[in-house]
ZADO-1210 file (C-alpha; in nm, 4 decimals, padded with zeros to 6 digits):
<atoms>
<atom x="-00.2877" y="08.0053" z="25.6173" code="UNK" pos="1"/>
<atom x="-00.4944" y="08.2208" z="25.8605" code="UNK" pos="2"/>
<atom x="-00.3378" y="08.3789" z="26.1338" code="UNK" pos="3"/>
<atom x="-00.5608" y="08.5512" z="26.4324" code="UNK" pos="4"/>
<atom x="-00.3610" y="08.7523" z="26.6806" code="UNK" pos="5"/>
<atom x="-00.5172" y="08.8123" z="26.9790" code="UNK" pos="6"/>
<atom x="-00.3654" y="09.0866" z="27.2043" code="UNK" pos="7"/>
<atom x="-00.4691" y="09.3523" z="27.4774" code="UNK" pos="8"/>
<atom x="-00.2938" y="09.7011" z="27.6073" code="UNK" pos="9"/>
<atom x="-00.2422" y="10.0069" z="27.6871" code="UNK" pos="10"/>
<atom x="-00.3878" y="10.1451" z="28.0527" code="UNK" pos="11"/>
<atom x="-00.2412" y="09.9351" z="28.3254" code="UNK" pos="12"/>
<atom x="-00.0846" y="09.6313" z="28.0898" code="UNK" pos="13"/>
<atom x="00.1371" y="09.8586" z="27.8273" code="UNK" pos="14"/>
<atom x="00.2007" y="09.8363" z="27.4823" code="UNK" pos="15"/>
<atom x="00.4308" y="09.5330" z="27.4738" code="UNK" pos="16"/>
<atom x="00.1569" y="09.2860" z="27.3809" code="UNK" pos="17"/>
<atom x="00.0345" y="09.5038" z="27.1225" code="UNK" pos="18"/>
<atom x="00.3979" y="09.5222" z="26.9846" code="UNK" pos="19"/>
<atom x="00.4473" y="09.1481" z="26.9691" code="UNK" pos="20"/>
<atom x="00.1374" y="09.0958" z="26.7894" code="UNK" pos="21"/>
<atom x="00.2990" y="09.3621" z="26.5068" code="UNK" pos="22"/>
<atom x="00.6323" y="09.1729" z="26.5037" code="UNK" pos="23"/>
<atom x="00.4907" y="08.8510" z="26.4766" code="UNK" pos="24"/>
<atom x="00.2972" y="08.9875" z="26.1732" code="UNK" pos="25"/>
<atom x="00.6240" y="09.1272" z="26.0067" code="UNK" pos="26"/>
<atom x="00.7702" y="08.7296" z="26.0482" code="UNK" pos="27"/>
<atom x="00.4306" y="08.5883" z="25.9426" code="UNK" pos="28"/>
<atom x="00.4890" y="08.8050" z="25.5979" code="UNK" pos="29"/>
<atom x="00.8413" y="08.7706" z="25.6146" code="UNK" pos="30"/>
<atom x="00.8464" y="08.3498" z="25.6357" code="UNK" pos="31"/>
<atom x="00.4555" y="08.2844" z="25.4359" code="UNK" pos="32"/>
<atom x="00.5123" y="08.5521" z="25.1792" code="UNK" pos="33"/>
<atom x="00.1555" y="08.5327" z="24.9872" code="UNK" pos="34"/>
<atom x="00.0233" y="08.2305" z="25.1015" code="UNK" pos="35"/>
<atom x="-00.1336" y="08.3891" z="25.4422" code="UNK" pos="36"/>
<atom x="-00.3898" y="08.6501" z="25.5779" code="UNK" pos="37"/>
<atom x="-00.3546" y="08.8235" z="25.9311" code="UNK" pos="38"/>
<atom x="-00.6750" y="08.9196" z="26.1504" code="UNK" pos="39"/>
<atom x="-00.5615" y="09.1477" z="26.4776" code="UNK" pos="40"/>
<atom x="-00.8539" y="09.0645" z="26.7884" code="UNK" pos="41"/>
<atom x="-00.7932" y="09.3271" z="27.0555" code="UNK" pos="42"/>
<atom x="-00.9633" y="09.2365" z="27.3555" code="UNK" pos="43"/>
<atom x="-01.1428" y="09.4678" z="27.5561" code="UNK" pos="44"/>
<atom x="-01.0267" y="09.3900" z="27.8993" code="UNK" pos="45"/>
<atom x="-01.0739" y="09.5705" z="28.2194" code="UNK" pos="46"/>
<atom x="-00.6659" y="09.6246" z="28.2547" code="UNK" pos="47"/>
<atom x="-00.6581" y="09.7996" z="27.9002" code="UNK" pos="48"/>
<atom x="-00.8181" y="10.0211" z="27.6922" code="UNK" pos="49"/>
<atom x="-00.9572" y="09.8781" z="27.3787" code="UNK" pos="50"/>
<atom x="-00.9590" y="10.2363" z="27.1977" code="UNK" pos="51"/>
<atom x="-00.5596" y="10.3324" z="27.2819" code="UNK" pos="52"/>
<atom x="-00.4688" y="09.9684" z="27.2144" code="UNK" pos="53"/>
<atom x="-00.7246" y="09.9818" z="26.8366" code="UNK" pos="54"/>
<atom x="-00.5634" y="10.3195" z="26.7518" code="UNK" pos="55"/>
<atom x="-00.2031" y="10.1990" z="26.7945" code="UNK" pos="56"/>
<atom x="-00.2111" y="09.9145" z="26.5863" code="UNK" pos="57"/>
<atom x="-00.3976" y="10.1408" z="26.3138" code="UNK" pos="58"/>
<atom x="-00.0718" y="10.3505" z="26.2979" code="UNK" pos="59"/>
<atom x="00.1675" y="10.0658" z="26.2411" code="UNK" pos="60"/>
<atom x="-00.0130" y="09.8072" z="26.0877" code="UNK" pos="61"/>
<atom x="-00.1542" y="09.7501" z="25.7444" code="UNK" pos="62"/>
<atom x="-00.3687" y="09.4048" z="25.8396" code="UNK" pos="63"/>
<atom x="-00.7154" y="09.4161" z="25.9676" code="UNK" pos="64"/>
<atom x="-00.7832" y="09.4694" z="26.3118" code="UNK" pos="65"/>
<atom x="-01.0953" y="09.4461" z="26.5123" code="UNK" pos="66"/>
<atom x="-01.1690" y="09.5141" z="26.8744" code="UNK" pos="67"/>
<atom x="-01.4180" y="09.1865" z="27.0475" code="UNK" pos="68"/>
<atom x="-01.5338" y="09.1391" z="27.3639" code="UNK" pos="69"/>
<atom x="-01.4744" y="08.7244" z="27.5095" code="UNK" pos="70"/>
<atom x="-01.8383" y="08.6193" z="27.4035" code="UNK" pos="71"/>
<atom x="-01.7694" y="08.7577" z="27.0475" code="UNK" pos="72"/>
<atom x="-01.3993" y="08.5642" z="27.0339" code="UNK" pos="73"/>
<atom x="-01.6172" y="08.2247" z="27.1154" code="UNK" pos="74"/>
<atom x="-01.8337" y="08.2694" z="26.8015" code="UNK" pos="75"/>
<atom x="-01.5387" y="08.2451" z="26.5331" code="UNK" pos="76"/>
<atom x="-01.3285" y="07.9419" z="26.4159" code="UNK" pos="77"/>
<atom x="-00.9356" y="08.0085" z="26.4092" code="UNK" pos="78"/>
<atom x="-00.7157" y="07.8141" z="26.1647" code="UNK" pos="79"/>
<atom x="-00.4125" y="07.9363" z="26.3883" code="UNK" pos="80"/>
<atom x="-00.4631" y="08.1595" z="26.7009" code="UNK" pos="81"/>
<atom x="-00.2132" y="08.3394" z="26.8579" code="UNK" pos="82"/>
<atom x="-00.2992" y="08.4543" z="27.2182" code="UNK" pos="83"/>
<atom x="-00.0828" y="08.7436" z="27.3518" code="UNK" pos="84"/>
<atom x="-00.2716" y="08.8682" z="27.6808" code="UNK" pos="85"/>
<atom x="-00.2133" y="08.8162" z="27.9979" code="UNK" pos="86"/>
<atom x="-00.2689" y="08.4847" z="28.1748" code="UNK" pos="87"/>
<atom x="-00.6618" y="08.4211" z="27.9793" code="UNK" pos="88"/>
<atom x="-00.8907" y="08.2691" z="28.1755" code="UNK" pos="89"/>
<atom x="-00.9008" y="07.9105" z="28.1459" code="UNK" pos="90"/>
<atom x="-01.2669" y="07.8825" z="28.0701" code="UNK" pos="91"/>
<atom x="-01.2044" y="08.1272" z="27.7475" code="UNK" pos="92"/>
<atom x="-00.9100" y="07.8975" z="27.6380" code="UNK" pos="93"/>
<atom x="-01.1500" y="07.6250" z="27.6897" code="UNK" pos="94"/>
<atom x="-01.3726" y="07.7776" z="27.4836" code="UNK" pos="95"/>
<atom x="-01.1050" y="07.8611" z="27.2373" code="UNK" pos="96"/>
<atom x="-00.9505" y="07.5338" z="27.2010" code="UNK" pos="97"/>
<atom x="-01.2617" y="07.3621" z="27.0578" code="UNK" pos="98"/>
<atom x="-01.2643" y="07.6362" z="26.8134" code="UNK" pos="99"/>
<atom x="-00.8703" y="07.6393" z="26.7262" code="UNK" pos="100"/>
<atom x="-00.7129" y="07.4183" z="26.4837" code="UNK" pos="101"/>
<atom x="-00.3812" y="07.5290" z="26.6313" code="UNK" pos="102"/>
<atom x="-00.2765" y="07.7677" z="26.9574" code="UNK" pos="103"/>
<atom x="00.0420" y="07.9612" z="27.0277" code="UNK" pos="104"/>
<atom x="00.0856" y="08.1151" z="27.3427" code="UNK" pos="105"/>
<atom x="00.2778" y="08.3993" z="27.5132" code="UNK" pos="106"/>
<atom x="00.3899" y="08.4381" z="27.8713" code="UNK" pos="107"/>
<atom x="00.1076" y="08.2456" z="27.9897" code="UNK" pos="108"/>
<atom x="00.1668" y="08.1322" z="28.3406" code="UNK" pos="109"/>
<atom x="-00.1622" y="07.9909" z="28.4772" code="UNK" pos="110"/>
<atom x="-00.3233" y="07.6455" z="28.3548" code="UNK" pos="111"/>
<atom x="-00.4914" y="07.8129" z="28.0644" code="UNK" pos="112"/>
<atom x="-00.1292" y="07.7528" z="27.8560" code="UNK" pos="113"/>
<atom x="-00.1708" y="07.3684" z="27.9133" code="UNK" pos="114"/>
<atom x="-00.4485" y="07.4308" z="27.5916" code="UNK" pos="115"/>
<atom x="-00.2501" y="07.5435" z="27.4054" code="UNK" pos="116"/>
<atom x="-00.0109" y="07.3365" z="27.1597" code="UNK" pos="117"/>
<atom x="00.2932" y="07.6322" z="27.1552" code="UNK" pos="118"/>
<atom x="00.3833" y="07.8151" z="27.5093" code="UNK" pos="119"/>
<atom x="00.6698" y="08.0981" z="27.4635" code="UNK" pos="120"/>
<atom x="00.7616" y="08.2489" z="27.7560" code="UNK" pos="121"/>
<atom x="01.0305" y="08.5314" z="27.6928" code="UNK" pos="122"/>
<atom x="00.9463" y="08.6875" z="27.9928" code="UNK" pos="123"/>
<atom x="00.7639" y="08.5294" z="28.2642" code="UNK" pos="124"/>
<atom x="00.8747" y="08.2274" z="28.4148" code="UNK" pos="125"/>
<atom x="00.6947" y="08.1127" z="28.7054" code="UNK" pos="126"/>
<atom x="00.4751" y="07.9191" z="28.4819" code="UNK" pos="127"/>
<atom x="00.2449" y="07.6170" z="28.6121" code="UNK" pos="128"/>
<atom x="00.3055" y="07.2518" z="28.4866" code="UNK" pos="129"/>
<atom x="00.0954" y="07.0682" z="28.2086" code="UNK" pos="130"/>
<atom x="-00.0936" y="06.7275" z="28.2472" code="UNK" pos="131"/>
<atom x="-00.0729" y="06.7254" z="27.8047" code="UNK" pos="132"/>
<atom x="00.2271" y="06.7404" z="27.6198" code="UNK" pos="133"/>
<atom x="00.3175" y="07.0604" z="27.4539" code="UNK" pos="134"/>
<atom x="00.6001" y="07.2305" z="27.3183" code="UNK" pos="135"/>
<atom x="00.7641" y="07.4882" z="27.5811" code="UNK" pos="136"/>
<atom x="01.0190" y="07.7945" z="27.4905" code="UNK" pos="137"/>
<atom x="01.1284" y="07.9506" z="27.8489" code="UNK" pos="138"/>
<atom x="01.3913" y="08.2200" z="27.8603" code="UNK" pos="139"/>
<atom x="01.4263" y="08.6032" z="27.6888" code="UNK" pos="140"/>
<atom x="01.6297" y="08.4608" z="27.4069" code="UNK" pos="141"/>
<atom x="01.2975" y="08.3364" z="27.2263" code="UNK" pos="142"/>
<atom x="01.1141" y="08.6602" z="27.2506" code="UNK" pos="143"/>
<atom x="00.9812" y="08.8041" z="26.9087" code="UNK" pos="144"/>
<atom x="01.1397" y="09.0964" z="26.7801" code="UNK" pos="145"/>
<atom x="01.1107" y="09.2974" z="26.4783" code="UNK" pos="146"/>
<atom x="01.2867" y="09.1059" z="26.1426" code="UNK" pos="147"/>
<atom x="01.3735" y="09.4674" z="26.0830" code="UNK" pos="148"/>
<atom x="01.5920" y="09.4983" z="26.3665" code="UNK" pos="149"/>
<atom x="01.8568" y="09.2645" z="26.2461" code="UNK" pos="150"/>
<atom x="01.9224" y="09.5441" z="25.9670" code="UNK" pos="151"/>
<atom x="02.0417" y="09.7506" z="26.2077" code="UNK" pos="152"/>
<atom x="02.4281" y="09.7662" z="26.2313" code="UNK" pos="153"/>
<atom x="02.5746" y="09.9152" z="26.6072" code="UNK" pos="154"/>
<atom x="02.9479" y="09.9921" z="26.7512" code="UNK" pos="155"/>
<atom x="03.0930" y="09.9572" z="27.0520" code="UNK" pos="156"/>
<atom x="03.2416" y="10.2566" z="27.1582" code="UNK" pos="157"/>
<atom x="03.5142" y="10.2986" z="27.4215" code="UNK" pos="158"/>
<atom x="03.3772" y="10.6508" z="27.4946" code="UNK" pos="159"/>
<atom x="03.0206" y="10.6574" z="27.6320" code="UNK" pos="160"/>
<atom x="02.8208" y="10.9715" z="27.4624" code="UNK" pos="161"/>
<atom x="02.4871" y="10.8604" z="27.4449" code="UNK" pos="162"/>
<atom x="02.2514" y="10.7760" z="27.7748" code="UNK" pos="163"/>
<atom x="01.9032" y="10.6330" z="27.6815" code="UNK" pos="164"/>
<atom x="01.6438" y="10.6464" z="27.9970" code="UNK" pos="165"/>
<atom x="01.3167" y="10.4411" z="27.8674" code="UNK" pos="166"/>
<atom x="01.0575" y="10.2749" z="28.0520" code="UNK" pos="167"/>
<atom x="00.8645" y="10.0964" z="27.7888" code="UNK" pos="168"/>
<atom x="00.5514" y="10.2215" z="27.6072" code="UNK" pos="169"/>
<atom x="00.3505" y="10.3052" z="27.8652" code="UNK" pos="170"/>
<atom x="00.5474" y="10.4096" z="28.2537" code="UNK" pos="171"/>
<atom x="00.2316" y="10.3362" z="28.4777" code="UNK" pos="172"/>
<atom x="00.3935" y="10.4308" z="28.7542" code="UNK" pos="173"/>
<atom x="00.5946" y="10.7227" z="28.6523" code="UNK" pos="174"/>
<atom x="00.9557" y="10.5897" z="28.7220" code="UNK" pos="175"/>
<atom x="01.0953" y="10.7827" z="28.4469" code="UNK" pos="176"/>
<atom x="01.0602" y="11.0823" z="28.6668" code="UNK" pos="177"/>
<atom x="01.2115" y="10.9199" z="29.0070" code="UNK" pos="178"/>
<atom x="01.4898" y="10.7944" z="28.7525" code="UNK" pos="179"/>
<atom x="01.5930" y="11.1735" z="28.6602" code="UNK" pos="180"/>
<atom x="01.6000" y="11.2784" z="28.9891" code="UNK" pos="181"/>
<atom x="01.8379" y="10.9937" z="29.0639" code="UNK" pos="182"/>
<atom x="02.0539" y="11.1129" z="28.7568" code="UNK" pos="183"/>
<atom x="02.0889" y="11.4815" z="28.9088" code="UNK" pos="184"/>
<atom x="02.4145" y="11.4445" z="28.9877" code="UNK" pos="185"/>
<atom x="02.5332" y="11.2212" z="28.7024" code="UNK" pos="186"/>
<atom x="02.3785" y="11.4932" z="28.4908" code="UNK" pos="187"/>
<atom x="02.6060" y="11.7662" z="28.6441" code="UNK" pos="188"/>
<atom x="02.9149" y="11.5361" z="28.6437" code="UNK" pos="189"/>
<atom x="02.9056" y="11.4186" z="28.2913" code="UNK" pos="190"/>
<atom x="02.8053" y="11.7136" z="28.1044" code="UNK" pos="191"/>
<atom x="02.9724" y="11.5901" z="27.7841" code="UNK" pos="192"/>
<atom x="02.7293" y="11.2950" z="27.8003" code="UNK" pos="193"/>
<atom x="02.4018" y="11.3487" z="27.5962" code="UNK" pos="194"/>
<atom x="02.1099" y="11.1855" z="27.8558" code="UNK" pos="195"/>
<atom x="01.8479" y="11.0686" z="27.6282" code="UNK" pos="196"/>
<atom x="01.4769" y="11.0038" z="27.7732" code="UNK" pos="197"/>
<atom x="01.2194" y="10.8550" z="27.5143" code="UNK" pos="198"/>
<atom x="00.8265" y="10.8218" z="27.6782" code="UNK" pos="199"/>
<atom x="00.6384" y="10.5633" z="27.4651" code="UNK" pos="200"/>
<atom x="00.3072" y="10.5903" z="27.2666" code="UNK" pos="201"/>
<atom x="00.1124" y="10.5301" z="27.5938" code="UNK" pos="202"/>
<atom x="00.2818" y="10.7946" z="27.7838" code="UNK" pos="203"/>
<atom x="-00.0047" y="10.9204" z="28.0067" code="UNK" pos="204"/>
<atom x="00.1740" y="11.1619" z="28.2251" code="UNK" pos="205"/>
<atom x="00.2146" y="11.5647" z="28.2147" code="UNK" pos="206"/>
<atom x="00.4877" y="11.6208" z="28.0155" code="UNK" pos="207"/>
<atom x="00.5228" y="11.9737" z="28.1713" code="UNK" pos="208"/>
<atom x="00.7520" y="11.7805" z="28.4701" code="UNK" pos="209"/>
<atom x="00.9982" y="11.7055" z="28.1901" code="UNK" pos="210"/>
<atom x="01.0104" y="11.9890" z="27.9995" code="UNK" pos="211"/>
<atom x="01.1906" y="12.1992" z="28.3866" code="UNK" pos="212"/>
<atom x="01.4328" y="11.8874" z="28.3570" code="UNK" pos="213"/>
<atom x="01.5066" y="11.9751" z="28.0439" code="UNK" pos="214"/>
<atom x="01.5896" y="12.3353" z="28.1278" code="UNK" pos="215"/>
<atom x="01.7917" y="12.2934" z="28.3955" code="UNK" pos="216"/>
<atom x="02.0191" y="12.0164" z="28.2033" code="UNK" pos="217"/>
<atom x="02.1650" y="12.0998" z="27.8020" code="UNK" pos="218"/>
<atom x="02.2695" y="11.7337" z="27.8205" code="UNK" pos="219"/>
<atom x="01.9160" y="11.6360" z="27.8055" code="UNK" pos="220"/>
<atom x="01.6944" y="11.5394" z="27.5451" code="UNK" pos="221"/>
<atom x="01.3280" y="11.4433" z="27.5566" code="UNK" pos="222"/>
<atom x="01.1968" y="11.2187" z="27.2474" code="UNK" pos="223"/>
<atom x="00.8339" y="11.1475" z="27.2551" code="UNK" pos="224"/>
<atom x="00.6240" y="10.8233" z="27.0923" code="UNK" pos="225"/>
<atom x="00.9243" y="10.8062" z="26.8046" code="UNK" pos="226"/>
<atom x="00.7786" y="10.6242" z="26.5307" code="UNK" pos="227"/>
<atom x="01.1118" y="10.4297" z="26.4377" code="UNK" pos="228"/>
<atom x="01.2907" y="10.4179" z="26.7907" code="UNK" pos="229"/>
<atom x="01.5352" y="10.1692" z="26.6448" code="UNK" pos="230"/>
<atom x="01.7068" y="10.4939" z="26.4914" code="UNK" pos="231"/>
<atom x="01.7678" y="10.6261" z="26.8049" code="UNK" pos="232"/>
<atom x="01.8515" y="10.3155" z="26.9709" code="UNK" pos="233"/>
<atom x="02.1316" y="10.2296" z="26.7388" code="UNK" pos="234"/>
<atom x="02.2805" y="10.5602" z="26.8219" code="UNK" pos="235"/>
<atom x="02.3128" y="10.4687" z="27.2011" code="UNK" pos="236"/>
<atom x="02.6204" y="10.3216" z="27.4208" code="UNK" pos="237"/>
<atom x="02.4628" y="10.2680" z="27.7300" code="UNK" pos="238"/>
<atom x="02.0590" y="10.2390" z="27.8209" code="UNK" pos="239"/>
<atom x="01.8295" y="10.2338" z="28.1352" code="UNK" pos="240"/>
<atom x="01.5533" y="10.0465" z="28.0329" code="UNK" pos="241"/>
<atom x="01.2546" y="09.8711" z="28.2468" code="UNK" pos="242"/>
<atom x="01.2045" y="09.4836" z="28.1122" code="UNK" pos="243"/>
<atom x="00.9678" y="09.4637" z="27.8851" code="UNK" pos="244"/>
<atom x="00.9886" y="09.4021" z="27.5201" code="UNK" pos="245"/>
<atom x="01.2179" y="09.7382" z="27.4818" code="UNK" pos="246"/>
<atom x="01.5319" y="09.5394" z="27.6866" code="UNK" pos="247"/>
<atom x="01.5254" y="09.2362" z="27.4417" code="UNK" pos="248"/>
<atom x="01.5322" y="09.5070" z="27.1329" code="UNK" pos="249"/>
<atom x="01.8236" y="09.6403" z="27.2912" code="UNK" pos="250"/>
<atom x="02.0096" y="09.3137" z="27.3789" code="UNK" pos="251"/>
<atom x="01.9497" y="09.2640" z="26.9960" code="UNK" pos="252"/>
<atom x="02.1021" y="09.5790" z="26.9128" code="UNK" pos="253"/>
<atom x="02.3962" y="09.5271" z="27.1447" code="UNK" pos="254"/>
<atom x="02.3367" y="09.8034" z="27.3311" code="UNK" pos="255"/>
<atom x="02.5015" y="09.7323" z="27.7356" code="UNK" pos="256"/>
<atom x="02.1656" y="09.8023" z="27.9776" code="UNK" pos="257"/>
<atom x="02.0611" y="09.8810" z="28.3087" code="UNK" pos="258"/>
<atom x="01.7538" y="09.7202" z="28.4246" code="UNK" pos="259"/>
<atom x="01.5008" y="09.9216" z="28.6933" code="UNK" pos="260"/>
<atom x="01.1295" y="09.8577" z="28.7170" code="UNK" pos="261"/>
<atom x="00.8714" y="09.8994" z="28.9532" code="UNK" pos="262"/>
<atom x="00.6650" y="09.6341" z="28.8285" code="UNK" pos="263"/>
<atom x="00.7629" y="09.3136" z="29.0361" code="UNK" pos="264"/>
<atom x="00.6835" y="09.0654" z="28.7849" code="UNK" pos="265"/>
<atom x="00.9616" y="09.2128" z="28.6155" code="UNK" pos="266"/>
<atom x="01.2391" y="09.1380" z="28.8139" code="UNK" pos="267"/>
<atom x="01.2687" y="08.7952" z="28.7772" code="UNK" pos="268"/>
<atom x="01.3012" y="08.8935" z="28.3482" code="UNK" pos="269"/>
<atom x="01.5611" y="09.1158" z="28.4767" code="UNK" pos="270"/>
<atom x="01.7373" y="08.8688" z="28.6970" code="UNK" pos="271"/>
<atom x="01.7857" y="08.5904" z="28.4392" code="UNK" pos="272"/>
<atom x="01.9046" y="08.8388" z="28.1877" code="UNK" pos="273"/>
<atom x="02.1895" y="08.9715" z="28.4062" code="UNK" pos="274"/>
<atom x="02.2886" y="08.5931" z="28.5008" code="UNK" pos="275"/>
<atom x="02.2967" y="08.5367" z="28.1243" code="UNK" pos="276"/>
<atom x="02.5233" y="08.8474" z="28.1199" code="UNK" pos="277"/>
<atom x="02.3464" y="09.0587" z="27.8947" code="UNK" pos="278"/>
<atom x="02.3005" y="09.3267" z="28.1129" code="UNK" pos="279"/>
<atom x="02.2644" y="09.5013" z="28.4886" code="UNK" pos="280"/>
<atom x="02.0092" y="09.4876" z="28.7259" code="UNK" pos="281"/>
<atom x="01.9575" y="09.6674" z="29.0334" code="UNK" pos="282"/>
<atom x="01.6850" y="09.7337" z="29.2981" code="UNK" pos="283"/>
<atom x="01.5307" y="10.0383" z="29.3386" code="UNK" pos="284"/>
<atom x="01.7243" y="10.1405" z="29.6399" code="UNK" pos="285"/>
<atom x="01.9458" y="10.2845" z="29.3576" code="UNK" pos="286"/>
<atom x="01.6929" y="10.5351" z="29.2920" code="UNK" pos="287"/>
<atom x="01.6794" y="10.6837" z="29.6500" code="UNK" pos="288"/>
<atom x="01.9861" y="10.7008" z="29.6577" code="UNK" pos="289"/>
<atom x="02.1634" y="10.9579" z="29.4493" code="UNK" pos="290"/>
<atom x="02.5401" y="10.9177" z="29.5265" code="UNK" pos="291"/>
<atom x="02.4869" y="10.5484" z="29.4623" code="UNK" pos="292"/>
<atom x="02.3581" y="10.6224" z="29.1120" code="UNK" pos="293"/>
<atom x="02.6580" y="10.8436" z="29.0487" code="UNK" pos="294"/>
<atom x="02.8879" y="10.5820" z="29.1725" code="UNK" pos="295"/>
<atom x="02.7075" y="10.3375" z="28.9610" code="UNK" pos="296"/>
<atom x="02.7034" y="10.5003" z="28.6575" code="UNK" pos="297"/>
<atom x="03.0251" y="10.6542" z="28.6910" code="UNK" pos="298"/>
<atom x="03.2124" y="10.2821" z="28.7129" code="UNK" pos="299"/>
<atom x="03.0251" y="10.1614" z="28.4135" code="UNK" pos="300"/>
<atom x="03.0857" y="10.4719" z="28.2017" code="UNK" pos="301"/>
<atom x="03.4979" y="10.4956" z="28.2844" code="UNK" pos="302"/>
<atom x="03.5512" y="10.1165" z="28.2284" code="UNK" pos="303"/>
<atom x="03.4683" y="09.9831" z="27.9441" code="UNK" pos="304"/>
<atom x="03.5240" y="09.6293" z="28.0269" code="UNK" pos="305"/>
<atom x="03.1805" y="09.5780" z="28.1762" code="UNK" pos="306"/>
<atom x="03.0067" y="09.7251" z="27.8624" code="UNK" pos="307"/>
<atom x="03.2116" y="09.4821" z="27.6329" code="UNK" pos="308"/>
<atom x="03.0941" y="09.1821" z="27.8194" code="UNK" pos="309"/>
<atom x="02.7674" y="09.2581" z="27.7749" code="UNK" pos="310"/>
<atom x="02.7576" y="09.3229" z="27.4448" code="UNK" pos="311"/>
<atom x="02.9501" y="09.0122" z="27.3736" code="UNK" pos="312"/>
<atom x="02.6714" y="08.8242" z="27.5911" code="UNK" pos="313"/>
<atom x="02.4040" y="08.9994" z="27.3436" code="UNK" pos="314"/>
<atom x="02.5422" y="08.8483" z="27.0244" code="UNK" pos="315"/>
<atom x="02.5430" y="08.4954" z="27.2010" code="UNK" pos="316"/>
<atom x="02.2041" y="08.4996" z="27.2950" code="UNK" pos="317"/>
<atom x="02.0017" y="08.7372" z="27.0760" code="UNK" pos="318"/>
<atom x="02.1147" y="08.6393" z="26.7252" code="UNK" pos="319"/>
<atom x="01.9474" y="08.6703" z="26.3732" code="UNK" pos="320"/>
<atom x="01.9828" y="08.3411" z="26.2896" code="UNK" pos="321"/>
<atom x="01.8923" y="08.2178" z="26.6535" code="UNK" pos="322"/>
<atom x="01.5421" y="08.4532" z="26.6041" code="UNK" pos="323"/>
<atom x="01.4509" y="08.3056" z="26.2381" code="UNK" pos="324"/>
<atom x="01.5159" y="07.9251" z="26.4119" code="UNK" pos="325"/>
<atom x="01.2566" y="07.9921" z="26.6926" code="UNK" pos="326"/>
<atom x="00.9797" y="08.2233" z="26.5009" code="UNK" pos="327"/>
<atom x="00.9509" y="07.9344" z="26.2175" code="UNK" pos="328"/>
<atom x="00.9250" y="07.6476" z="26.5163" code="UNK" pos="329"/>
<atom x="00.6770" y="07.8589" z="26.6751" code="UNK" pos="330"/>
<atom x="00.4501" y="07.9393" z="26.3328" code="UNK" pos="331"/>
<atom x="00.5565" y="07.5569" z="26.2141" code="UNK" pos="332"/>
<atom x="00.2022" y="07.3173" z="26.1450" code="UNK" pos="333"/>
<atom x="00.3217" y="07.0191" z="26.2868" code="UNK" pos="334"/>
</atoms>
């Protein structure tokens, strides 16, 4: 079996496409063993940067990847395409279709998913209706996560001593700093708490901001583009994440989250996965608002009833065997 993974990132979009598409690879040589090949096709889009997005894959991927341009994509024949970018345009999935032999998609919202014969949608949900019957996967639970991760063994502890402060791969908008200056007074409160912020691989920003947090606060650490960020993950008992592909690794981990973004297609993500009860969302009023933030944080941190039930919500929803069941309906032929 051939498998062509399509993806875009980096610049405005991030690195969670680009992630997926690794993941996905890991299951496809997890579940096929031998009997497979995988082909990366990084788009060069005008939200991205081809380069970044080629150059990040190279670092975590053995399989062959090549970057193509939409008239280049129409010239090939896929046995099984998988297309991670955001909402394609429906004349390139019409294109793509006649060339296809089979089509998953990923949080496709726009007609262009009606071509395809898959449609997963872990994270985006506003998604348009089909006049051709395909099969449909709506809701965080069926996002695609590392096989790895379910190696990883984490314990609830009554005593939080371990903050993590991420905002996915990339931060286009900064937050991570806005965040911190929210957290000044947590910071000072909870000195015996160890604040840890990690910047992704796509981290764009001076760094020099962080480093002056960093002096001013012992109980902060700064971890940049970690390699393995499962290792620190595992080490955390509470986490203030953005929604992107980082908040489903740590509802698999079991970690209890916080949810802030800036990016408003993210809110509904975050939404659904506090109704589930997985985690904690909040608007970013929370952020101007420093006593707020301390009050917060401090309720969350004291009781540890809050933290349970989210971790208990995290092993209903995000489970290894639920994650095998949906990657092998989602690679299946028929």
């Amino acid at each position: 079996m051939e498998f062509s993974i399509l993806v875009h990132g980096c610049g405005n979009i991030g690195t969670g496409h680009l992630f997926r598409g690794i993941y996905i690879s890991d299951w496809i040589t997890t579940i096929f063993e031998k009997r497979f090949s995988v082909n990366f096709l990084v788009l060069d889009s005008d939200e991205g940067n081809v380069n970044d997005s080629v150059n990040l894959l190279k670092t975590r991927s053995k399989f062959k990847i090549s970057p193509v341009s939409e008239k280049e994509l129409k010239k090939s024949k896929y046995e099984f395409l998988i297309v991670d970018i955001l909402n394609p345009p429906k004349n390139l999935m019409d294109s793509l279709r006649l060339i296809s032999k089979r089509i998953l998609i990923f949080d496709c919202t726009n007609d262009a998913r009606c071509l395809s014969d898959i449609s997963v949608n872990p994270l985006y949900y506003n998604i348009s209706s089909c006049c051709r019957p395909i099969q449909t996967f709506v809701g965080p639970q069926f996002n695609i996560n590392s096989p790895k991760i379910f190696s990883y063994k984490t314990k609830f502890n009554s005593t939080v001593k371990n903050i993590l402060l991420t905002q996915g791969g990339s931060d286009p908008y900064n937050f991570t700093i806005e965040i911190l200056n929210a957290l000044e007074s947590t910071l000072r409160s909870y000195k015996n708490v160890t604040f840890h912020v990690l910047l992704g691989p796509d981290y764009k920003h001076p760094i020099s901001v962080l480093d002056k947090f960093n002096l001013r606060f012992s109980n902060l650490e700064i971890h940049n583009n970690l390699k393995s960020p499962l290792e620190l993950f595992i080490k955390m008992d509470l986490a203030i994440s953005s929604v992107g592909l980082t908040s489903i690794e740590l509802a698999c981990l079991r970690i209890p989250c916080i949810h802030l973004t800036k990016i408003d297609k993210e809110i509904e993500t975050a939404k659904l996965m506090e109704q589930i009860g997985v985690s904690m969302y909040f608007d970013n009023s929370i952020v101007t608002e420093k006593d707020y933030m301390l009050e917060v944080l401090s309720e969350i941190i004291e009781e540890d009833s809050k933290r349970k039930e989210m971790v208990n919500s995290c092993h209903a929803y995000f489970s290894e065997e639920r994650a095998k069941s949906s990657i092998k309906s989602f690679l299946s032929q028929d």
